[in-house]
C-alpha positions in Angstrom: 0.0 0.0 0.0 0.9 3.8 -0.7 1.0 4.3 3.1 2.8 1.5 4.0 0.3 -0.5 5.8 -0.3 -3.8 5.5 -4.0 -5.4 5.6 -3.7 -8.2 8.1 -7.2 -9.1 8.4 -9.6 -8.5 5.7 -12.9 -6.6 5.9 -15.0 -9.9 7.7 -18.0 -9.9 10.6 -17.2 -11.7 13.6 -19.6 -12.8 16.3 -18.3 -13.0 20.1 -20.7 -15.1 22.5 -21.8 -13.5 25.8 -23.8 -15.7 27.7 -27.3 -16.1 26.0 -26.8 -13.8 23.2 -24.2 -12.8 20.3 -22.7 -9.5 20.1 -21.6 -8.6 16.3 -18.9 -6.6 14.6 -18.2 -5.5 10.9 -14.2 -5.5 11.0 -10.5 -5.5 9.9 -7.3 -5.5 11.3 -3.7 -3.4 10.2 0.0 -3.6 10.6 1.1 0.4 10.5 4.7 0.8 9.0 6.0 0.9 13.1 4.6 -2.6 13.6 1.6 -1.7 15.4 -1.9 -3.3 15.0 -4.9 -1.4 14.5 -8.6 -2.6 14.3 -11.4 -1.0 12.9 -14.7 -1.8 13.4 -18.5 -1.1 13.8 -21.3 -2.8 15.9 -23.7 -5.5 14.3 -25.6 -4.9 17.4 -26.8 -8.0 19.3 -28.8 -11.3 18.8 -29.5 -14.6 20.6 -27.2 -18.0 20.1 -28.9 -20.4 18.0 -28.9 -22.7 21.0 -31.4 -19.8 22.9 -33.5 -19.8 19.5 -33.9 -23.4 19.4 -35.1 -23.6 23.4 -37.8 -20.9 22.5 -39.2 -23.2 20.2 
C-alpha cells in the first residue's frame, strides 16, 4: 500500500458469544509501518445464540 500498511485481516464480521446472546462486529485489522496493529470496526448490534432460538421453540 501507498501508506505502507499492510492489511492483516480483511474486511469480515465476527460474532463474540456472551452468555445467552451474540454481540456482532463488521471488522479489519492493520499492521502500520511501526509494527503496530490497528482494528477498525463497527457494531452488528446484538442477537440470541442459536442454541437460545432453538429452546424458545
Amino acid at each position: 500500500m501507498e501508506a505502507g500498511a499492510i492489511i492483516l485481516i480483511p474486511m469480515e464480521e465476527r460474532w463474540y458469544r456472551q452468555k445467552d446472546e451474540e454481540a456482532g462486529n463488521r471488522q479489519f485489522v492493520l499492521v502500520d509501518p511501526d509494527g503496530y496493529l490497528l482494528r477498525f470496526f463497527t457494531n452488528l448490534g446484538r442477537r440470541p445464540t442459536s442454541a437460545s432460538v432453538t429452546s424458545i421453540r
